[in-house]
N, C-alpha and C positions, 0 to 999 in steps of 0.2 A: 201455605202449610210448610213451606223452606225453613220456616225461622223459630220452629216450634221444636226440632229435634235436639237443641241443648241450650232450654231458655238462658240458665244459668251462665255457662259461658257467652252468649249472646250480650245478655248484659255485663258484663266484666269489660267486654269488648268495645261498649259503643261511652263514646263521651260526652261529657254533660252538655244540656244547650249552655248558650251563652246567659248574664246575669241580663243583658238589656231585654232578652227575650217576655222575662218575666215583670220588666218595670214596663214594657207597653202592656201587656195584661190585667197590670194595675192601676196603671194609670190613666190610657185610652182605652180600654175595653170593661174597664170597671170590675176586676176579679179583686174580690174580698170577701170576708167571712159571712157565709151564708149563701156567697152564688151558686146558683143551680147550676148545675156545668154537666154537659157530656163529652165525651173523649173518643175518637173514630179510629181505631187500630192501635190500642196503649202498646203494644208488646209486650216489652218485660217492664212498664211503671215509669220508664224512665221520667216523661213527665208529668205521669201521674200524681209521682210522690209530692214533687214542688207545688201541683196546684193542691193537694191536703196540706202540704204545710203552709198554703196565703188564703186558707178557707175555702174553698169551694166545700158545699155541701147541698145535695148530695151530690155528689159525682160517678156517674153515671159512666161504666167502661164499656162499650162496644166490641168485644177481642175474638174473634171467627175462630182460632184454634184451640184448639181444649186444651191441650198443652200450656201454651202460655195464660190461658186463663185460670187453670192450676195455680199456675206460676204468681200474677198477681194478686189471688186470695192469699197465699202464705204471706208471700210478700209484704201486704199492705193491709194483715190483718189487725194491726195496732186503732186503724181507721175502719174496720168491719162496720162501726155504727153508721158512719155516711158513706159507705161505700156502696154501689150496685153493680155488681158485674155482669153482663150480659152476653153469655156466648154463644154470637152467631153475629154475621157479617152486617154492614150497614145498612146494604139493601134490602136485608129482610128483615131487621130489628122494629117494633113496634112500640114508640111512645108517643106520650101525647104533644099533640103542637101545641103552639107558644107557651110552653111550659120551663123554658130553661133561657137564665139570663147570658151564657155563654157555652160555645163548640170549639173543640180544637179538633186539629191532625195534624199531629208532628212526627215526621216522615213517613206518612200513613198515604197520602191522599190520591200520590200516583198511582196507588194499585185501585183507583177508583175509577164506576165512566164518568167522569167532571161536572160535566152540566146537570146532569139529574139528579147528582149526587149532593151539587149544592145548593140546589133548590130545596133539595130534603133538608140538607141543615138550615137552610132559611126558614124552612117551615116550623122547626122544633123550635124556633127563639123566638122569645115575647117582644112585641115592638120595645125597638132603643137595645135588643141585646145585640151582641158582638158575634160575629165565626174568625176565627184564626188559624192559618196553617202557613207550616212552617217546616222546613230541609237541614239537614246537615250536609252541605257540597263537601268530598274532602278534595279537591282541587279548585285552584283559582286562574280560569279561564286566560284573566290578563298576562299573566306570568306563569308557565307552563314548571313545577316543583324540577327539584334534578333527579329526587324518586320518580316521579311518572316519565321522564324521559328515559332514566335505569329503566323500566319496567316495562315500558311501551309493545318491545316485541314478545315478551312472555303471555302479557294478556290482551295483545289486539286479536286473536281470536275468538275471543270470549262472544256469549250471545250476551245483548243486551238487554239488561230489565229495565223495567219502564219507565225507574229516575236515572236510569245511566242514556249515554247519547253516542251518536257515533261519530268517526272521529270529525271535525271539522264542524257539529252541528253543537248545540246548544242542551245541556241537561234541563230537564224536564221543571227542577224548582227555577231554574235560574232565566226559565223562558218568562221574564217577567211580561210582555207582550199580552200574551196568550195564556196567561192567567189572571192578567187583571181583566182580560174581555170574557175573559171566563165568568168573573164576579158582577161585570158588568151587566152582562147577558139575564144574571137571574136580577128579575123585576123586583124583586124583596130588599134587595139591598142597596146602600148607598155609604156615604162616604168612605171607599176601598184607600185605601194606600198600603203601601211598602214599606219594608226596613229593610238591611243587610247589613249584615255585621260578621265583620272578616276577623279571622285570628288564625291559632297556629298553634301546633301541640304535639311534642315532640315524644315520639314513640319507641319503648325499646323493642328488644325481634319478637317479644314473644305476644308483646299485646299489638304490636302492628300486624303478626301473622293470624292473632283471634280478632281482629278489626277485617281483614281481608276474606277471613272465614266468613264473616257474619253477611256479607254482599251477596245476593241471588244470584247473582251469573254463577257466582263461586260454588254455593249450597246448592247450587239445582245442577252439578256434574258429577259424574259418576266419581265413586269413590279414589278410583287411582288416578286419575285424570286431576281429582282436587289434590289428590296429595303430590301429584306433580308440580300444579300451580304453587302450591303453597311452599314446595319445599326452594322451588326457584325463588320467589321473593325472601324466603330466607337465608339463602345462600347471597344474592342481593344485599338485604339488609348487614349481612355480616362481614362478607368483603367490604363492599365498596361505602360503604355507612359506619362503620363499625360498630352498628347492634344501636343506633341513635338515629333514628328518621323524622326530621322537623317536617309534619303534614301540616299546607293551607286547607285551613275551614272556615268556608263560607255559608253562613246560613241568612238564608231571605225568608223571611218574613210577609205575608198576605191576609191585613184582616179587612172587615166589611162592616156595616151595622143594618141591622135587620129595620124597615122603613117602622 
């Protein structure tokens, strides 16, 4: 419920996936006009929108906060005819199985318990469909940003949410390991593989500080406490950046095909 008190700037804040994300969707996973598709924690549409603009129909949103589920009726009422929104969590949403030729969760999946969760999406896909899920890292492990090394001591107190890691350990999309055994594990599935796709995207203070906002460790502290965090990485970004922050984004990629 963190990410539901200002959908609005939520999405202003977060940046597009990458274009390769949506040519494996079309290409290996077979998303085109008419796929059945369900969506596991849309938030604010971000990639909702693109899978209405390459057909998916109907597409089916799973979004637990009533907030943001507000939020993607206005939103994406242009598509009202193939749209279904469904507001309540995954765990308790009710459709029928092998009824959908494609599942995603893009940046959704860590707030899930994994295994159970993805036998569930195995279940809803007709044999030969796809599950897909997919991260935004905004750091790249190999080479540590000179932002995250500015910033290290301002937020190594922070509690950690469930895609962040602590320091020395591995974020939760990028434990590639332990999520393909994850895929492996559920008996429904077979040919899993990987993508990642690195880039970089340069932030001025005010959307890197609504980018910072939008992070749970950040949204789930008390109001003066955040406005501390936040006013630090601003005072950051302006000294020592001059209001220009080149963030690495790594997004990995996880699909599977239902046997």
């Amino acid at each position: 419920m963190a990410f539901g008190t200002d959908p609005a700037a939520y999405h202003e804040a977060r940046p597009e996936y990458p274009a390769k994300i949506y040519e494996i969707l079309k290409n290996r996973c077979g998303l085109a006009p008419g796929s059945r598709t369900f969506e596991v924690g849309p938030g604010t549409g971000l990639a909702s929108t693109k899978l209405l603009e390459l057909g998916a129909s109907p597409l089916v949103l799973i979004e637990p906060d009533k907030r943001l589920a507000k939020f993607l009726k206005t939103r994406l009422l242009p598509a009202a005819g193939r749209l279904q929104i469904e507001n309540t969590s995954f765990e308790d949403v009710q459709l029928n199985s092998r009824s959908f030729d494609l599942g995603i969760a893009a940046s959704s999946f860590h707030w899930m318990n994994e295994r159970p969760m993805l036998r569930k999406a195995a279940r809803l896909l007709r044999s030969g469909g796809w599950w897909a899920m997919w991260w935004h890292v905004f750091r790249d492990l190999s080479r540590p940003s000179e932002f995250q090394r500015a910033t290290h001591q301002l937020l190594s107190r922070l509690d950690r949410g469930p895609s962040w890691a602590a320091e020395g350990q591995v974020p939760f999309a990028l434990s590639t390991e332990e999520r393909t055994a994850a895929l492996r594990a559920v008996k429904g599935f077979q040919r899993i593989a990987v993508a990642t796709v690195r880039g970089s995207m340069v932030f001025n203070t005010v959307r890197l500080i609504n980018l910072y906002a939008s992070f749970s460790p950040i949204r789930r502290l008390r109001p003066a406490e955040r406005n501390r965090i936040l006013e630090g990485l601003r005072h950051i970004t302006e000294k020592d950046f001059q209001g220009a922050v080149k963030i690495p984004i790594v997004t990995p990629m996880y699909i599977a095909q239902r046997r």
